[in-house]
PyMOL Python script that loads the backbone (N, CA, C, O; Angstrom):
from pymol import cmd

cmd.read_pdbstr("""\
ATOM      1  N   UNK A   1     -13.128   5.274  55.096  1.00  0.00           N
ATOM      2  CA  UNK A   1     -13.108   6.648  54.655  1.00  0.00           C
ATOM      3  C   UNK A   1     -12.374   6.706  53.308  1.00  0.00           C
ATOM      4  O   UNK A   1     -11.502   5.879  53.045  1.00  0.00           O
ATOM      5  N   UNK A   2     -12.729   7.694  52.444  1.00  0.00           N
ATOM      6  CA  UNK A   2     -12.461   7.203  51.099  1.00  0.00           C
ATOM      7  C   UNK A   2     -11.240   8.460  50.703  1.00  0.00           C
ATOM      8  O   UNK A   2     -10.919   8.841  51.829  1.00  0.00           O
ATOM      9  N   UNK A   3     -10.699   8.999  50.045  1.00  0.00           N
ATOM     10  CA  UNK A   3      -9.432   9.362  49.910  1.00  0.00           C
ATOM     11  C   UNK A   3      -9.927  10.835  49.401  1.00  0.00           C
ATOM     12  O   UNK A   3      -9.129  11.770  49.467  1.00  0.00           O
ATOM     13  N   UNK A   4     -11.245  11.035  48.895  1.00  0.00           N
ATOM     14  CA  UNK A   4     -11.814  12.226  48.879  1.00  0.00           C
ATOM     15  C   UNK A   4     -12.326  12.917  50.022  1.00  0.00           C
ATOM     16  O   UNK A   4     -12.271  14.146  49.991  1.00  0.00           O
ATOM     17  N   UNK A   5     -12.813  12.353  51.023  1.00  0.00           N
ATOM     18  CA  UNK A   5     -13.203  12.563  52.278  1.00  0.00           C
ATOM     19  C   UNK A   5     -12.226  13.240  53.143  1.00  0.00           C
ATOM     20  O   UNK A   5     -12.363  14.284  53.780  1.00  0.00           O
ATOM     21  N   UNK A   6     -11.183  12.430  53.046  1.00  0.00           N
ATOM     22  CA  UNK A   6      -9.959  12.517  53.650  1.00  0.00           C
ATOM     23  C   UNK A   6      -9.047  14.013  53.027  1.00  0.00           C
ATOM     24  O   UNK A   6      -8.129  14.589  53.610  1.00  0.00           O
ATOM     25  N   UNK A   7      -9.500  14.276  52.031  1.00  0.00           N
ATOM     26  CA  UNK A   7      -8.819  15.440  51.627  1.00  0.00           C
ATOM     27  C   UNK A   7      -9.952  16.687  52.194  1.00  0.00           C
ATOM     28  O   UNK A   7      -9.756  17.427  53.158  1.00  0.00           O
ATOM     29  N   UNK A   8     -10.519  16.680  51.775  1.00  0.00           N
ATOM     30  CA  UNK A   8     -12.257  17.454  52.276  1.00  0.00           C
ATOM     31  C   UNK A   8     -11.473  17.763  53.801  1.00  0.00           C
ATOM     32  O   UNK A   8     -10.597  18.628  53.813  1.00  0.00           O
ATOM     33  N   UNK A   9     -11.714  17.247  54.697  1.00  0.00           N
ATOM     34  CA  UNK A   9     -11.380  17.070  56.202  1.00  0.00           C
ATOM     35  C   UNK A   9     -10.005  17.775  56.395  1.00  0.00           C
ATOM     36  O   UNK A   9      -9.808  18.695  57.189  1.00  0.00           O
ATOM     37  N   UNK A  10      -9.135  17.253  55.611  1.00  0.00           N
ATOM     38  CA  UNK A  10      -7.814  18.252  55.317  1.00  0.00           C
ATOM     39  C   UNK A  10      -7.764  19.369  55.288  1.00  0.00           C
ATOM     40  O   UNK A  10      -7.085  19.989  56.106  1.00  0.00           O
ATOM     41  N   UNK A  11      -8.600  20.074  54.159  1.00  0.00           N
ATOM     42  CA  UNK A  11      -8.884  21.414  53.932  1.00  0.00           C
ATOM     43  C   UNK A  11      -8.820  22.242  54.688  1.00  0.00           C
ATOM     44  O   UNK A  11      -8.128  23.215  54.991  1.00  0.00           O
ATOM     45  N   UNK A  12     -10.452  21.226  55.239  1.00  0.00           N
ATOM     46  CA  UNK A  12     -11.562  22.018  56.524  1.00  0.00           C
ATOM     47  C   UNK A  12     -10.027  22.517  57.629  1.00  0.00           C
ATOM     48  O   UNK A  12      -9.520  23.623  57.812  1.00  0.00           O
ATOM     49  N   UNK A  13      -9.638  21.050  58.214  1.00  0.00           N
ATOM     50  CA  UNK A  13      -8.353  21.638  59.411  1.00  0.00           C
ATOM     51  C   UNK A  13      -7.882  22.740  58.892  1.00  0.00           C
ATOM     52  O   UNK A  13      -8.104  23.809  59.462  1.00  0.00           O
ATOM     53  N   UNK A  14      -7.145  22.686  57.717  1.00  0.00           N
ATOM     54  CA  UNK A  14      -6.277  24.147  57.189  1.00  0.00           C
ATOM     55  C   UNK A  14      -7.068  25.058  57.226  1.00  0.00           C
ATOM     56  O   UNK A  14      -6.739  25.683  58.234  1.00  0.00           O
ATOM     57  N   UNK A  15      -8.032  25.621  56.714  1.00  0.00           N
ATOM     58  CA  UNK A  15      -8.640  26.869  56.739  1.00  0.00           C
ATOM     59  C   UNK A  15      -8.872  26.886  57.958  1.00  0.00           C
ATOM     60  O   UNK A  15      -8.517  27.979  58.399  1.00  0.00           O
ATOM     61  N   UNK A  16      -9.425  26.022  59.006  1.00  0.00           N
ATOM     62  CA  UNK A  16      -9.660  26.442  60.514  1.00  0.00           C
ATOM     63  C   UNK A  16      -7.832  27.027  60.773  1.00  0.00           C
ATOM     64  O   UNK A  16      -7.848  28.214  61.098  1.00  0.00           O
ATOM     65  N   UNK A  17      -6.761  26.606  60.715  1.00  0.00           N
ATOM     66  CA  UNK A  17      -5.622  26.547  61.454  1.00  0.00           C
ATOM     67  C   UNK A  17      -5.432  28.316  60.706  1.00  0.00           C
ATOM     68  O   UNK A  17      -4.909  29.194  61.393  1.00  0.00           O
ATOM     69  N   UNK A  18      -5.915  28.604  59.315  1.00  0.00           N
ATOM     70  CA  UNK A  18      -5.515  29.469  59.022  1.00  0.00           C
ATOM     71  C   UNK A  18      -6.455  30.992  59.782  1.00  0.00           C
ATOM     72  O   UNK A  18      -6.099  32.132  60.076  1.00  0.00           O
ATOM     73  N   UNK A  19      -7.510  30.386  59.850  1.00  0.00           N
ATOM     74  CA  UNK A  19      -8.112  31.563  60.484  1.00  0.00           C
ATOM     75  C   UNK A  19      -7.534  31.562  62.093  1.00  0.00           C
ATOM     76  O   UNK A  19      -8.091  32.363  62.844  1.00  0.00           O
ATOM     77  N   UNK A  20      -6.776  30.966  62.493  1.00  0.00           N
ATOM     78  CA  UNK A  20      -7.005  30.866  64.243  1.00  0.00           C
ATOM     79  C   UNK A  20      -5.341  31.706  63.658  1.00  0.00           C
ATOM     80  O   UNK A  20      -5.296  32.822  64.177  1.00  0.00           O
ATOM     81  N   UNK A  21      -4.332  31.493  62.951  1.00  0.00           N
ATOM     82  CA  UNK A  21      -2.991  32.079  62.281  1.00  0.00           C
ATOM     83  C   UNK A  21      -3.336  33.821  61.966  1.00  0.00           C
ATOM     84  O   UNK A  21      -2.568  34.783  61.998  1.00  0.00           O
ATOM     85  N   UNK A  22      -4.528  33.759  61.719  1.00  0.00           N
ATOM     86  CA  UNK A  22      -4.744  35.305  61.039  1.00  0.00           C
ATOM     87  C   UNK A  22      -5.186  36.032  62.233  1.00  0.00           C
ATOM     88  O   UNK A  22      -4.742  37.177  62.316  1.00  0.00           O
ATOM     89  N   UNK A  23      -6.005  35.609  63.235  1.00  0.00           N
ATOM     90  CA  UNK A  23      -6.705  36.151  64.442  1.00  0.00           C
ATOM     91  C   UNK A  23      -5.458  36.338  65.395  1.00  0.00           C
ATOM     92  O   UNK A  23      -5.318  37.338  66.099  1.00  0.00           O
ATOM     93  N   UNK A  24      -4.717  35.464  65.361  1.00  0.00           N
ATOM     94  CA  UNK A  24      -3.593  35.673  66.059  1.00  0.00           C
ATOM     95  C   UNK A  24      -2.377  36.637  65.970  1.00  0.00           C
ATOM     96  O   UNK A  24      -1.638  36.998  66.886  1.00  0.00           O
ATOM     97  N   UNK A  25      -2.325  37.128  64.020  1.00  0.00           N
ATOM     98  CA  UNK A  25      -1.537  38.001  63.602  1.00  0.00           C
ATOM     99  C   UNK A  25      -2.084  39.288  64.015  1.00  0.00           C
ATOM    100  O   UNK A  25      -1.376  40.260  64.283  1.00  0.00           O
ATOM    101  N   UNK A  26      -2.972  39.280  64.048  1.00  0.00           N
ATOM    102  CA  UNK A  26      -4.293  40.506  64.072  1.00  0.00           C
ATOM    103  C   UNK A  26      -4.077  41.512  65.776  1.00  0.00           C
ATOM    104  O   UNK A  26      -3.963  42.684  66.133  1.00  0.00           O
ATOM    105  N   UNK A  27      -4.121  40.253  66.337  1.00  0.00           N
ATOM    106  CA  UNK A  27      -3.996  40.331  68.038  1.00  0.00           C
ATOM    107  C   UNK A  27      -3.157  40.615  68.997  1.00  0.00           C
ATOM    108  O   UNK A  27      -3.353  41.167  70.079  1.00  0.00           O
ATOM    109  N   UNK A  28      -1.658  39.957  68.246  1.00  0.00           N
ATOM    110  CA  UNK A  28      -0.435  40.007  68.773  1.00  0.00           C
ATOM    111  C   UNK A  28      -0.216  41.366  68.612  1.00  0.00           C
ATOM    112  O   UNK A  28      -0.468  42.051  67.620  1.00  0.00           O
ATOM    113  N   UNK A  29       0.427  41.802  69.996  1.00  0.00           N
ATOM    114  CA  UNK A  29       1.143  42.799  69.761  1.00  0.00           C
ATOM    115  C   UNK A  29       2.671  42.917  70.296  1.00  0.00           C
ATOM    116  O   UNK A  29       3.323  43.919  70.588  1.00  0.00           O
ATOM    117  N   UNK A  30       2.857  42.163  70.311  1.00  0.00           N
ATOM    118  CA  UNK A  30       4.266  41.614  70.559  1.00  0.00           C
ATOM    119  C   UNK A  30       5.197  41.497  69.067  1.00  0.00           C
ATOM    120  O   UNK A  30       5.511  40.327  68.845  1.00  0.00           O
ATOM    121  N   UNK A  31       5.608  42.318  68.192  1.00  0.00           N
ATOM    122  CA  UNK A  31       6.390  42.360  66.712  1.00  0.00           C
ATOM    123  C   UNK A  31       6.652  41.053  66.977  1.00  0.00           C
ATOM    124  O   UNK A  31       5.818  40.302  66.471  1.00  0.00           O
ATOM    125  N   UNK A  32       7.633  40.440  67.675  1.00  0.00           N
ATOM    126  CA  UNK A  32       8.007  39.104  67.448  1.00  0.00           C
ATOM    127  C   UNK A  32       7.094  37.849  67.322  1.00  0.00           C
ATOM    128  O   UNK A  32       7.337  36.840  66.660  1.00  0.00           O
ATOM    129  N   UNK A  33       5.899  38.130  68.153  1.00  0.00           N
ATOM    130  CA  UNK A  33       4.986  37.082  67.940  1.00  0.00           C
ATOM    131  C   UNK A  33       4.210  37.256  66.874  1.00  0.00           C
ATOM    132  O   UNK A  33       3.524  36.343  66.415  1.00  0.00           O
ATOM    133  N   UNK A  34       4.240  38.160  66.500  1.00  0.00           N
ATOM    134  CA  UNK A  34       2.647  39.025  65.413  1.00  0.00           C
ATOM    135  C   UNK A  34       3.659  38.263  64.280  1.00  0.00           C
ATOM    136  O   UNK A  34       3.275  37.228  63.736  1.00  0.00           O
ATOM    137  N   UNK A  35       4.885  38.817  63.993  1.00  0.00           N
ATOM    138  CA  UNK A  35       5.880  38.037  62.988  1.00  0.00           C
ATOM    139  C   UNK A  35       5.437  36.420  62.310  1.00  0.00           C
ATOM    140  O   UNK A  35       5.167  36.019  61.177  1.00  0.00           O
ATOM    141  N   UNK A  36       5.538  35.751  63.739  1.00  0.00           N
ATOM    142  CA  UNK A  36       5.806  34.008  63.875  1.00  0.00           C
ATOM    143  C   UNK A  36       4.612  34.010  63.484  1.00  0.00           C
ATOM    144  O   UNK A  36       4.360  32.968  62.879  1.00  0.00           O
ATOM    145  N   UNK A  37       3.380  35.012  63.581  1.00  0.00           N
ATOM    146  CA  UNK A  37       1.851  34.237  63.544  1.00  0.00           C
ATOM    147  C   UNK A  37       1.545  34.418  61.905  1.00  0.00           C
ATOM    148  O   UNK A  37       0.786  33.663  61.297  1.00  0.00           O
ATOM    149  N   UNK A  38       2.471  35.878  61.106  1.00  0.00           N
ATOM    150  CA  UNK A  38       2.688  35.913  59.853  1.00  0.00           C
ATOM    151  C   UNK A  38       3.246  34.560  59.280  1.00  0.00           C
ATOM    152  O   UNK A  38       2.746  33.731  58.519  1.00  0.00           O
ATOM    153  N   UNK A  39       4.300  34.624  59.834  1.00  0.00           N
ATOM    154  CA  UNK A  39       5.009  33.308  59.052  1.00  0.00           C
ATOM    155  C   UNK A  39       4.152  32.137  58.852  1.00  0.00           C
ATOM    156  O   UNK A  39       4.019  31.532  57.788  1.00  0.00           O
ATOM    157  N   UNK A  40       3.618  31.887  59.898  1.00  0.00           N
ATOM    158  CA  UNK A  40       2.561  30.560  60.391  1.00  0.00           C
ATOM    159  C   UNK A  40       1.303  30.801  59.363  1.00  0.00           C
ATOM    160  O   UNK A  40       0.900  29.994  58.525  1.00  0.00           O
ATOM    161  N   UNK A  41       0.855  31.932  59.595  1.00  0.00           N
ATOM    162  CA  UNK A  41      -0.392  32.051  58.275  1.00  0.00           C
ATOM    163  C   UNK A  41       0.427  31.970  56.829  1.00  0.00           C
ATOM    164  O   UNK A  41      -0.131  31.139  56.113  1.00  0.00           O
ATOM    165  N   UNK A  42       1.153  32.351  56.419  1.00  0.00           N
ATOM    166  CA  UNK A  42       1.956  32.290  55.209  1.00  0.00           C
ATOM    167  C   UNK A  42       2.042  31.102  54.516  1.00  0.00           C
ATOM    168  O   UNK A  42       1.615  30.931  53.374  1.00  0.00           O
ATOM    169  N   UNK A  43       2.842  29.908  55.516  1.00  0.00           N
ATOM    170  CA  UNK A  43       2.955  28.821  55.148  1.00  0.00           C
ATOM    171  C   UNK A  43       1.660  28.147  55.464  1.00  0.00           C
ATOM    172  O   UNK A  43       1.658  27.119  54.788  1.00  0.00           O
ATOM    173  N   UNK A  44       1.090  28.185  55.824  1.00  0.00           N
ATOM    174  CA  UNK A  44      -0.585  27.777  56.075  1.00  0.00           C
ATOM    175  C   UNK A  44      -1.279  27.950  55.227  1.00  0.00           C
ATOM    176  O   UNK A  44      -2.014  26.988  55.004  1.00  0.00           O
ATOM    177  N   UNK A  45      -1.439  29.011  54.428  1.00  0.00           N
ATOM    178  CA  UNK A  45      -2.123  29.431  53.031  1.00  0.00           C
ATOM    179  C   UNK A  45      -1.260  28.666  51.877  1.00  0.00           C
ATOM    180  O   UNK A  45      -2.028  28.259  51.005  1.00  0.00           O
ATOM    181  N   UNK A  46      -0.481  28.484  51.722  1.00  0.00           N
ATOM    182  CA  UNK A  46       0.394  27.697  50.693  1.00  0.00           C
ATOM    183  C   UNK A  46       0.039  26.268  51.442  1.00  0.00           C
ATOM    184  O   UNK A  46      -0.104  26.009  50.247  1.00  0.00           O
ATOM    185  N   UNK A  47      -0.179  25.366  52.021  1.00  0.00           N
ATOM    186  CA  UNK A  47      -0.242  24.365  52.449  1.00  0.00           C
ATOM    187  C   UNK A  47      -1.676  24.361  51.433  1.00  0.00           C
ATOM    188  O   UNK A  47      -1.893  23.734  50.396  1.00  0.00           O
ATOM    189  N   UNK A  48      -2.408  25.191  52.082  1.00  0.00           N
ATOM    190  CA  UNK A  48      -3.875  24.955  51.583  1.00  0.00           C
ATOM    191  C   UNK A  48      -4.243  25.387  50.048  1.00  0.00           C
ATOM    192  O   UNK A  48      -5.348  25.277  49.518  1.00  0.00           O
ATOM    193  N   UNK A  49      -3.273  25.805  49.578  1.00  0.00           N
ATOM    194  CA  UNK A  49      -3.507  26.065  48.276  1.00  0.00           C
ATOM    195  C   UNK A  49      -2.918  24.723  47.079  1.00  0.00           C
ATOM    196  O   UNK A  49      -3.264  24.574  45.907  1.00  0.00           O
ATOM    197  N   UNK A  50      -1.749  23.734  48.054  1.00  0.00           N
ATOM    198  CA  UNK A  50      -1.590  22.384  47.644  1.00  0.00           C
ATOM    199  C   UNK A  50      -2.553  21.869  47.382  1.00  0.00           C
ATOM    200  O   UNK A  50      -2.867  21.444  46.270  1.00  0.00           O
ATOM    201  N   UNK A  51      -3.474  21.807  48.842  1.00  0.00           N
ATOM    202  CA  UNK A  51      -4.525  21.002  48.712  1.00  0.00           C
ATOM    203  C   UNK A  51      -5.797  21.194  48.331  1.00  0.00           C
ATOM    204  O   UNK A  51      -6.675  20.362  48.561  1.00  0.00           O
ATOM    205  N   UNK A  52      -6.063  22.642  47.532  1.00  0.00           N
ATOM    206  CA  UNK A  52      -6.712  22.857  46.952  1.00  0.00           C
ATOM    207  C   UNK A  52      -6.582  22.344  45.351  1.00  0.00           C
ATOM    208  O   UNK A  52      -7.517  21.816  44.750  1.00  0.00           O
ATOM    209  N   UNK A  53      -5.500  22.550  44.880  1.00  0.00           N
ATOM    210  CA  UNK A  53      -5.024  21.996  43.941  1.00  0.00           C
ATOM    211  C   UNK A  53      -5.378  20.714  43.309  1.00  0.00           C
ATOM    212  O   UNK A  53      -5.752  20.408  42.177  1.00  0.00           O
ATOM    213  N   UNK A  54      -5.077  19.864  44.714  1.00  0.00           N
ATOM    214  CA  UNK A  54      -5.121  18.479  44.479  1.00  0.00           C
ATOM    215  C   UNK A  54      -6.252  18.173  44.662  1.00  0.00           C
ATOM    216  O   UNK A  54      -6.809  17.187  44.180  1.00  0.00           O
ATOM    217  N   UNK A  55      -6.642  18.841  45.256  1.00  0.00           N
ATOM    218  CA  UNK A  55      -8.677  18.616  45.121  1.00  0.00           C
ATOM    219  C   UNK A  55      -9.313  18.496  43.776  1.00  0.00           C
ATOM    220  O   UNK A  55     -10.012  17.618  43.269  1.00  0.00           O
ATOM    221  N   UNK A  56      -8.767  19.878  43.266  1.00  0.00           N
ATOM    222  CA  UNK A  56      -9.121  20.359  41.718  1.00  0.00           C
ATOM    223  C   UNK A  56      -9.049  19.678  40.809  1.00  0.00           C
ATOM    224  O   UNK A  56      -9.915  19.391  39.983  1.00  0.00           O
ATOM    225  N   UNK A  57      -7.482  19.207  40.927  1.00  0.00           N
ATOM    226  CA  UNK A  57      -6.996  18.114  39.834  1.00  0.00           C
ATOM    227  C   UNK A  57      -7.933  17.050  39.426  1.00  0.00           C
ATOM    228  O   UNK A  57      -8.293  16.880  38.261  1.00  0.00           O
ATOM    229  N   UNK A  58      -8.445  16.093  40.787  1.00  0.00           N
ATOM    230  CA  UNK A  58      -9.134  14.850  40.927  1.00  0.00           C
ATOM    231  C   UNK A  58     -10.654  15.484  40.693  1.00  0.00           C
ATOM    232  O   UNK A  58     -11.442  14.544  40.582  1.00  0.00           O
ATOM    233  N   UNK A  59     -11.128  16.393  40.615  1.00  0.00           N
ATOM    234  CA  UNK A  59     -12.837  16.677  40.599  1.00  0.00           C
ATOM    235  C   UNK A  59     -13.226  17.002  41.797  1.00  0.00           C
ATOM    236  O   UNK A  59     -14.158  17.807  41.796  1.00  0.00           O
ATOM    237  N   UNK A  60     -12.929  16.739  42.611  1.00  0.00           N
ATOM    238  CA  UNK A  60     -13.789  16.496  43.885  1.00  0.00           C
ATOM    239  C   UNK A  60     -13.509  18.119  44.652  1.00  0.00           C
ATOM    240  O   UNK A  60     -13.562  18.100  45.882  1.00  0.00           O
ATOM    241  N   UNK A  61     -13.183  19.655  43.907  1.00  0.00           N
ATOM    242  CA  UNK A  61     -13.556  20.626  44.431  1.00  0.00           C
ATOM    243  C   UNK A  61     -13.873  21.453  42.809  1.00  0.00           C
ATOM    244  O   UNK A  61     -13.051  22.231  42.324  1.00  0.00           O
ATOM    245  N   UNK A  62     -15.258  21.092  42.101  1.00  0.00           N
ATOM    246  CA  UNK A  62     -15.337  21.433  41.409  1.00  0.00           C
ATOM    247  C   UNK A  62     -15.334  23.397  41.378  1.00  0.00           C
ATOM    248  O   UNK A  62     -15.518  23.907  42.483  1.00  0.00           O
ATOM    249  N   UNK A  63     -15.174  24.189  40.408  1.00  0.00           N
ATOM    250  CA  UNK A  63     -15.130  25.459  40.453  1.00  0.00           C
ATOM    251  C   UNK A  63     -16.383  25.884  39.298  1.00  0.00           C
ATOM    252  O   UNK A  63     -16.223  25.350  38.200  1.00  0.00           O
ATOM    253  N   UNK A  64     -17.231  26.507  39.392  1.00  0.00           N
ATOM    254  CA  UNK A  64     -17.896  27.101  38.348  1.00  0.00           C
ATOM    255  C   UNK A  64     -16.889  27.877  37.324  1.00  0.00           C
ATOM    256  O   UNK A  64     -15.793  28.389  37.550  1.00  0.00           O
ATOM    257  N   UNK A  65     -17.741  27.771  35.972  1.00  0.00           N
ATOM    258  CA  UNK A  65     -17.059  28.887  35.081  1.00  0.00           C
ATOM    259  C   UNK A  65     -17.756  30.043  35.325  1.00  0.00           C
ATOM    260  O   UNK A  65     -18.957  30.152  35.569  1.00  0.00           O
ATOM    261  N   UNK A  66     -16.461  31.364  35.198  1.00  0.00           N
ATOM    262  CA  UNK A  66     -16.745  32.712  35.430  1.00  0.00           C
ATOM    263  C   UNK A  66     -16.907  33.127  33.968  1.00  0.00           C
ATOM    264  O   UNK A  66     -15.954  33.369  33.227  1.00  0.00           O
ATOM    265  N   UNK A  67     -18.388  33.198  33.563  1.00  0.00           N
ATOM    266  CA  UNK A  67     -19.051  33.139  32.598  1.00  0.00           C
ATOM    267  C   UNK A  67     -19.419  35.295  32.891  1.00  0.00           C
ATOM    268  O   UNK A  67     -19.581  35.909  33.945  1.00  0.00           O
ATOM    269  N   UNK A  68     -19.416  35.623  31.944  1.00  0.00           N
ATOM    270  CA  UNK A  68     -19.808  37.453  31.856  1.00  0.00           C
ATOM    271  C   UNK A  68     -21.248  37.084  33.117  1.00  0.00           C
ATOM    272  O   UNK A  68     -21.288  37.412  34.303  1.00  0.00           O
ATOM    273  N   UNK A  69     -22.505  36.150  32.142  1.00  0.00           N
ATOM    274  CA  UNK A  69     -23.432  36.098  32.961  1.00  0.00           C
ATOM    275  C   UNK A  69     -23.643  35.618  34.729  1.00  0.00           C
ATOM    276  O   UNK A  69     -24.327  36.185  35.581  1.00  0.00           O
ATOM    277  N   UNK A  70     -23.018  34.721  34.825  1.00  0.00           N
ATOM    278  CA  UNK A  70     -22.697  34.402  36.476  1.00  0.00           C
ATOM    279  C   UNK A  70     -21.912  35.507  36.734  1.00  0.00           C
ATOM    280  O   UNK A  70     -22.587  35.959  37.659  1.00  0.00           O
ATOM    281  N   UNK A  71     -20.520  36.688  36.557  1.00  0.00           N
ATOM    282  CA  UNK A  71     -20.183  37.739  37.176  1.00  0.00           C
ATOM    283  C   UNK A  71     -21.695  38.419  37.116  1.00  0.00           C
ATOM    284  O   UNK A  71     -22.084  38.496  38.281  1.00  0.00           O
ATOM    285  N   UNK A  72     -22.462  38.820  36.419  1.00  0.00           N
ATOM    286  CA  UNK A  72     -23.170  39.900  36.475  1.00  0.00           C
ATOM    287  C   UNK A  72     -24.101  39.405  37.529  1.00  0.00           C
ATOM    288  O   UNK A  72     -24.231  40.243  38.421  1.00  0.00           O
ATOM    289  N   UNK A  73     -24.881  38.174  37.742  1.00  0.00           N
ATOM    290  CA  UNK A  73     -25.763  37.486  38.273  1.00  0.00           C
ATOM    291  C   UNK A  73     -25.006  38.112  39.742  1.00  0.00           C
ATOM    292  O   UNK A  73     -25.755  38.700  40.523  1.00  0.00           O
ATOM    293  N   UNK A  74     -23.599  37.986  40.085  1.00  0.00           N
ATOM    294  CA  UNK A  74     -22.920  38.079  41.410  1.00  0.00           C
ATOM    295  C   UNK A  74     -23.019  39.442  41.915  1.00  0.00           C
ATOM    296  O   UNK A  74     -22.968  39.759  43.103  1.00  0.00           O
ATOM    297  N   UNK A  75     -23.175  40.273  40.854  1.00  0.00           N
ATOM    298  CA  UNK A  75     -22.461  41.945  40.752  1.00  0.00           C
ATOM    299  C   UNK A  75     -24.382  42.446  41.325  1.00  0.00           C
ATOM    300  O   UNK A  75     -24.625  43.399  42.066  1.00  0.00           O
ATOM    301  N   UNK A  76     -25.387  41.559  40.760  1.00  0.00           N
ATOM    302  CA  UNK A  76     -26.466  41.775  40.875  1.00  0.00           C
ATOM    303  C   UNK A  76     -27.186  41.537  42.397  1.00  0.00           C
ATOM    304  O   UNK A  76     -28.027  42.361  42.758  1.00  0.00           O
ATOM    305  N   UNK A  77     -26.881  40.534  43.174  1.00  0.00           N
ATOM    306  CA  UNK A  77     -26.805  40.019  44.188  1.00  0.00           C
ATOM    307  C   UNK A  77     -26.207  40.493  45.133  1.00  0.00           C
ATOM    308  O   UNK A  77     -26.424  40.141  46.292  1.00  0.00           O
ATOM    309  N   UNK A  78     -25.409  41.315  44.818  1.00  0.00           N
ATOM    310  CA  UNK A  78     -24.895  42.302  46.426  1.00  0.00           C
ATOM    311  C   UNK A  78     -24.979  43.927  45.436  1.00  0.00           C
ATOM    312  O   UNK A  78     -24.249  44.824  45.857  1.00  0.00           O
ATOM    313  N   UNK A  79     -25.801  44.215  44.254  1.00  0.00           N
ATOM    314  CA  UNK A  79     -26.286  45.590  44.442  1.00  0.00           C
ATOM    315  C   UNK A  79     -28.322  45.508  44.792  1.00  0.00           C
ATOM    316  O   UNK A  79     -29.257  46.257  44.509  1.00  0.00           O
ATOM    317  N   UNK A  80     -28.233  44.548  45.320  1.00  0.00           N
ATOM    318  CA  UNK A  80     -30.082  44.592  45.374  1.00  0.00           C
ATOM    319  C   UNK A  80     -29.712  44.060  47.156  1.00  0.00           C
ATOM    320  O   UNK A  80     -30.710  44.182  47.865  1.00  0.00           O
ATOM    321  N   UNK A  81     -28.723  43.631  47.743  1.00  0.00           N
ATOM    322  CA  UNK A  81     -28.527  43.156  48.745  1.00  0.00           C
ATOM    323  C   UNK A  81     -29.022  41.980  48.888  1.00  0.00           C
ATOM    324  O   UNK A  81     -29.145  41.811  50.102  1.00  0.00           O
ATOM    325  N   UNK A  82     -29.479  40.801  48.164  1.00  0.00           N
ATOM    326  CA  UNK A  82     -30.062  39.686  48.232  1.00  0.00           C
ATOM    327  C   UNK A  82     -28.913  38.390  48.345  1.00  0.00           C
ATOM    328  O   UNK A  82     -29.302  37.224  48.420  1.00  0.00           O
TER     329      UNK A  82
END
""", "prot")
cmd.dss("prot")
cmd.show_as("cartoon", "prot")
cmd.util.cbc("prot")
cmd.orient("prot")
């Protein structure tokens, strides 16, 4: 497994851990637990924004440029609903 793969797979876990962190903040109704599930998504989103980073850095999570024409192309695409 190659060291890009391995970050890829990383991600994926974090954004899963972060959505199961947010469903849980959402749900709790216990202040003290709803709290811990804040905290837990908090540092969970900063985890994943490391490793977004370090994705970025190396190539391997390339980003398009936000070019006027790709916003409008986007702005166009959810006013035609397509």
């Amino acid at each position: 497994m190659n060291d890009q793969l391995i970050m890829t797979n990383i991600l994926s876990l974090v954004k899963g851990a972060s959505d199961m962190y947010m469903h849980g903040a959402i749900e709790a109704a216990c202040p003290k637990i709803n709290a811990a599930f804040k905290q837990a998504l908090a540092a969970n989103l900063a985890l994943q924004h490391e490793v977004f980073d370090a994705m970025k850095q190396k190539g391997w999570y390339p980003i398009p440029e936000e070019t006027p024409e790709n916003i409008n192309k986007v702005v166009q695409e959810f006013a035609t609903g397509c």
